[in-house]
C-alpha positions, 0 to 999 in steps of 0.5 A: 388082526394080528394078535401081540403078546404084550408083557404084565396086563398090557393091551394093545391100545397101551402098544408104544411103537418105535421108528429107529431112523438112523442108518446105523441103526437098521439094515433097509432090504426093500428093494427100491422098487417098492421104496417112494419115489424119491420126488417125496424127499423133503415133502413138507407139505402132504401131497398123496399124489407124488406116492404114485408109481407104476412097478414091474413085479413077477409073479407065478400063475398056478392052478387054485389046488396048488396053491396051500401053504402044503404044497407051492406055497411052502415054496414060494412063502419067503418071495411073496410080496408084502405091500400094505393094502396090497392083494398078494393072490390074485384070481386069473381066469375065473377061480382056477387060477391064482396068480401069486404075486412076488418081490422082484427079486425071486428069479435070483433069491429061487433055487434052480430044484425050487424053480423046476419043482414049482413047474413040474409038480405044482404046474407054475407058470412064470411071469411079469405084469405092471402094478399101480402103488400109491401112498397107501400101499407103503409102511409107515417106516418106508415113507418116514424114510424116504420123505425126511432128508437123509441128513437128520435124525428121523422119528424115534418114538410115537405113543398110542393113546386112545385114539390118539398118536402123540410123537415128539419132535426134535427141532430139525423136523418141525419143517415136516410135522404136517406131511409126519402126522398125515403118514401117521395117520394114514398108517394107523387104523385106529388113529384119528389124532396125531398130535405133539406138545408146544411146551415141555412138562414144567407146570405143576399139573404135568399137562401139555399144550398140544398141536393137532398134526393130522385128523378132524378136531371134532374127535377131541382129547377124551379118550379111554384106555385100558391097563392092567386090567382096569378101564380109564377115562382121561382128557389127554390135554388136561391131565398127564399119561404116559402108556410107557409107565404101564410096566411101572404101574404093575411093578408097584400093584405086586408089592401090595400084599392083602390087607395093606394100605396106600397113600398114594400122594401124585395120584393123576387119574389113577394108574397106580391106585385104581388097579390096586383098589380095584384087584386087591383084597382088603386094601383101602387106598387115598389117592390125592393129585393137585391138578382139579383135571386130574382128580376129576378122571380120578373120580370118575374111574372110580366109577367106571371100575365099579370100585366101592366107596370103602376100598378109595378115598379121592383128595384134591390136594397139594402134595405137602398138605395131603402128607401133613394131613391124611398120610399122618392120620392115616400112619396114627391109625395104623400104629394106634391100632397095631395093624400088621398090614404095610403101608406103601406111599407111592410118590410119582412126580419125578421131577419134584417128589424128593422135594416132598421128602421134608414133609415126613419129619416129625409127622408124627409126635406121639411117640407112645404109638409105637416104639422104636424097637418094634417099629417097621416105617410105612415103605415110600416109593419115590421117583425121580430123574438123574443125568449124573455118572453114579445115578444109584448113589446121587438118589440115595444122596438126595433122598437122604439129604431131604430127610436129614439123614447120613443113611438109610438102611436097604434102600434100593434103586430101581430103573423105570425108563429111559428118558433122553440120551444123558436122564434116566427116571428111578423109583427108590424105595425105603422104610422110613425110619423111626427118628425121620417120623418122630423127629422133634423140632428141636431135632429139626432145628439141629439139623438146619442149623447143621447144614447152614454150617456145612454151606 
């Protein structure tokens, strides 16, 4: 199998393809004869057999020796016929002879000096003979291009989870999602589910209804996949994962320094605070999530990564409940005991985590902990999602409005993915400060009675 460098800790099982349909979009050089047969166009209901095709291809028949990339095969290399499933060298005639099969286009694309050097050096001989394809013998993208009509956009995007391939799909290709997930899974060797969501990511534990496309049910949803270095165990139609956000994960795992303590307060089944628990000396993590699913795998991975006990605290909270209770006294034991170490707050809930923000006014009272002149605010990583012209400056307005805040001093904005056409989600990160954790209520009432004026 061919080995694929994948960048910060990435595995191959995390590998996310991508199927660019649009003619605009990629240069087809297959020649057509090794394209389906055009009677799969709009094939909506999975049917194997009208794959089949029978093809005249040439080849060159040359003796066993001469075949080694040192000698013919150097020349030949760029013709040779690439087909899954599909024997490029072939044995004729016992095991002296080897007949290299070629791409139909050979006798125009090789040069005459390239042509008289393979018959009088290398003793080739030229020919034709008549091959049977079927559908396993065509790519993924070859098939998805034949088979959807030429008038829609075609697939964009699968995810490869476990042994699961999850795709979404655009209304205009529902009528083809049975004859999508059998050519998926018959192109994809570890695949043994192909799945896609009924419903969009509105609930508050983030899981998705899910419809089998292709493959035996008895597989189930439980898979385990591994990133940046740590094992995780997760019920894909329970809880929420998206390999996508593993360059993410590992972005966060560097701002952790030795000694450090984290909050993590959308914690899923561990993506941030299993690696982070796991590889980073002296840090103690609380990792909280809502959904009962969630912080079960949560739990368990704990478990599965040998961390001890010290190094994770687990909670199954509410995100508002989980700030007003650990994050607070775990910010008065780190200002009480003067610690030089950070403290990161990741907040992974892109759609709702601003909303949380309020949370931190006056989380902390005793103002005898720490004064202000010598105090650095615990660092929070919020994400969230922006459709608007100036995303930078509506997250920096958003995050601060949630504060009561007119600014916030080095606050950065940092690009995590591409979601649809027009939304793109951030992580912003930003100290909190002083007068947001020490706020009083009267403080409070201020500001409140402030914005009613302002609306």
């Amino acid at each position: 199998m061919m080995k694929i460098r994948l960048p910060l800790g990435l595995r191959p099982l995390q590998y996310i393809k991508k199927f660019i349909m649009k003619d605009k979009d990629i240069v087809d050089t297959t020649p057509s004869a090794l394209l389906p047969p055009d009677s799969v166009q709009g094939m909506t209901t999975w049917r194997p057999e009208l794959f089949r095709k029978t093809v005249n291809l040439p080849h060159v028949d040359l003796p066993a020796r001469n075949v080694s990339k040192d000698k013919a095969g150097n020349i030949l290399k760029p013709h040779i016929i690439k087909l899954p499933n599909f024997p490029r060298v072939r044995e004729i005639g016992g095991d002296s002879v080897k007949r290299v099969v070629c791409n139909p286009t050979i006798m125009d694309d090789l040069d005459s000096d390239s042509k008289d050097r393979l018959t009088s050096e290398f003793g080739a001989e030229f020919g034709q003979s008549s091959y049977d394809l079927d559908h396993s013998n065509y790519t993924q993208l070859a098939m998805l291009k034949q088979v959807l009509p030429k008038d829609i956009e075609g697939l964009t995007s699968s995810q490869i989870v476990g042994h699961i391939t999850y795709v979404n799909l655009k209304d205009e290709l529902l009528p083809y999602k049975s004859v999508i997930g059998e050519i998926i899974l018959s192109t994809s060797p570890r695949a043994k589910l192909v799945v896609t969501k009924t419903n969009i990511i509105e609930n508050k534990f983030r899981n998705l209804d899910l419809e089998i496309l292709a493959g035996d049910p008895k597989a189930g949803f439980v898979v385990e996949v591994r990133e940046n270095e740590c094992r995780f165990e997760l019920d894909f139609s329970k809880v929420y994962w998206n390999p996508r956000l593993s360059t993410e994960h590992f972005r966060v795992f560097e701002l952790i320094k030795t000694g450090d303590k984290v909050f993590d307060v959308f914690a899923g089944i561990g993506p941030f605070a299993i690696p982070i628990a796991k590889r980073k000396k002296a840090v103690v993590v609380h990792a909280n999530d809502l959904n009962p699913e969630s912080h079960k795998y949560l739990v368990s991975n704990v478990k599965l990564n040998k961390i001890p006990e010290h190094k994770i605290k687990c909670y199954n909270l509410d995100g508002a409940e989980f700030i007003k209770t650990i994050v607070k006294s775990g910010l008065e034991e780190h200002y009480r005991d003067k610690k030089e170490a950070d403290v990161h707050i990741p907040m992974n809930l892109p759609a709702l985590a601003t909303e949380f923000l309020p949370n931190f006014k006056g989380l902390l009272t005793d103002s005898d902990l720490v004064q202000e002149e010598s105090f650095q605010g615990p660092m929070v990583h919020v994400y969230a999602f922006s459709n608007a012209e100036n995303k930078e400056a509506d997250l920096k307005q958003i995050c601060q409005r949630n504060l009561d805040c007119d600014e916030i001093e080095c606050m950065s904005v940092n690009f995590v993915r591409n979601v649809s056409a027009n939304k793109d989600m951030f992580r912003i990160s930003f100290r909190l400060p002083y007068k947001v954790l020490f706020s009083s209520s009267n403080d409070n009432e201020a500001q409140l009675a402030k914005r009613a004026k302002l609306t």
